[in-house]
LOFIMI-346837 format. One record per residue: residue in one letter; x negated, y, z of N, C-alpha, C in turn. Coordinates in steps of 0.2 Angstrom, whole numbers, plus 5000, padded with zeros to 4 digits. Layout:
N
AXYZXYZXYZ/...
# end
This chain:
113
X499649945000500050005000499650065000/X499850104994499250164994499450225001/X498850275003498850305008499650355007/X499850355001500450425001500950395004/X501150325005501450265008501450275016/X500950285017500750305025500950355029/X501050355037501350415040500650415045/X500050455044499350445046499250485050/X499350555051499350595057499750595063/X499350605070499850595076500450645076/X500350705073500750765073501350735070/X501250685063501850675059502150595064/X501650575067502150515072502450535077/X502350605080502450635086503050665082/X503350675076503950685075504350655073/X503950595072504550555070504950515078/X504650515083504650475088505250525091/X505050575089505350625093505850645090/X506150685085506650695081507050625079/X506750585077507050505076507650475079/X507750425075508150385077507950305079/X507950275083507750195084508150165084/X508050105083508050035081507749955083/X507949925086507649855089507849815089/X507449765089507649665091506949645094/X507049575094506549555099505849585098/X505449585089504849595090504849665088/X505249685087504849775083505549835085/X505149875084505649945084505649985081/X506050035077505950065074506150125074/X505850175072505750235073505950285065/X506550315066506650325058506950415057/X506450455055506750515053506850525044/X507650545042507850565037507350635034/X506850625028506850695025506850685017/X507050765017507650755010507050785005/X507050754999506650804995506050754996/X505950694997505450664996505450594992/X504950604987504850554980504650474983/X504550444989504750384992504550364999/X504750315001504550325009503950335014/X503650335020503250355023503450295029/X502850275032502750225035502150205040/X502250225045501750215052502050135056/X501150125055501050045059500950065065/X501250045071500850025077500649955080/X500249945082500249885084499849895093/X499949885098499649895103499149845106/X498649835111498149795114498449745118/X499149755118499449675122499649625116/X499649685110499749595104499049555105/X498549585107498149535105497249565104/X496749555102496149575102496249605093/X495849655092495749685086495849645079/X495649585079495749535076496349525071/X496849495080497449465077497749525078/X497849595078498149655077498249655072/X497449675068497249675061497649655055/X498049565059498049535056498949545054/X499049565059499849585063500049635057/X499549675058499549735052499649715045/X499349675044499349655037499949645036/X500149585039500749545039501449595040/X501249655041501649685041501949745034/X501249745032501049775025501349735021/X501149675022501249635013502149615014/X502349615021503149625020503549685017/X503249745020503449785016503549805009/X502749765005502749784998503249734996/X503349694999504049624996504749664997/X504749695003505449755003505349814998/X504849844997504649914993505349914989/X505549914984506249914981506749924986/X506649914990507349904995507549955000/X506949984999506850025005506950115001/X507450165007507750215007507050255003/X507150294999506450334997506450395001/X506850425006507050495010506950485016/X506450465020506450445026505850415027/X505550445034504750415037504950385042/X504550325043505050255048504050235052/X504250215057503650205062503850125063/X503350085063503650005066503150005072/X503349995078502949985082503249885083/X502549855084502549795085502649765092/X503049735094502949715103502449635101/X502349625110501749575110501849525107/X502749495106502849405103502649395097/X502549455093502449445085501549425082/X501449415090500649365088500849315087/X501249285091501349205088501749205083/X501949255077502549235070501949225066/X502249165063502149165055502149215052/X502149235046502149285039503049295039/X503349225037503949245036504549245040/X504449225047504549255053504649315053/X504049345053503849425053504149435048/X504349425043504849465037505349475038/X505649405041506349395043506549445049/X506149465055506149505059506149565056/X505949565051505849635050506449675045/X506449625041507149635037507749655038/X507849625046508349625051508349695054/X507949715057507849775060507849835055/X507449815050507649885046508349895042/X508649845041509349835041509749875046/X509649855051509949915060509849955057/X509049985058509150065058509350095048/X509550065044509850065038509250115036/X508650065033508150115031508150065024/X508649975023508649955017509249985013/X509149995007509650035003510149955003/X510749955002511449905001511549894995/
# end
């Protein structure tokens, strides 16, 4: 996912956390502010040090990126959404974590219908 894809500054995660709406299930939460006038979505990873050592974070991360790019089509292009990860999504699989994921962006209705 290229960096225009990304929500990279604390300033822009700090508004989204803050002006936002959230969303949850067991492994993730989501963090979602609507803005208008933009050409596709924006997307901040968190993952914190109780998933796990840098390693299996890294790898948390991934796994959370390559589901995304399998959603890209599906997903609202008018809206920066933040995924924070909780700690049980070290032990999912790939498609576990997609399915989890699927699910919750569904809640916060960040997939288009």
């Amino acid at each position: 996912m290229r960096k225009s894809y990304r929500v990279k500054k604390e300033k822009e995660f700090q508004k989204v956390f803050v002006s936002g709406k959230s969303s949850a299930n067991r492994n993730f939460v989501v963090y979602v502010l609507p803005k208008k006038d933009q050409n596709h979505f924006r997307v901040g990873i968190s993952v914190g040090k109780k998933v796990g050592n840098a390693v299996r974070r890294n790898a948390v991360k991934r796994k959370i990126r390559a589901s995304l790019q399998e959603l890209r089509e599906q997903l609202s292009p008018d809206v920066d959404f933040i995924i924070i990860a909780r700690p049980s999504v070290a032990l999912l699989s790939f498609q576990e974590i997609n399915s989890n994921l699927q699910h919750v962006l569904k809640l916060a209705k960040v997939i288009k219908k």
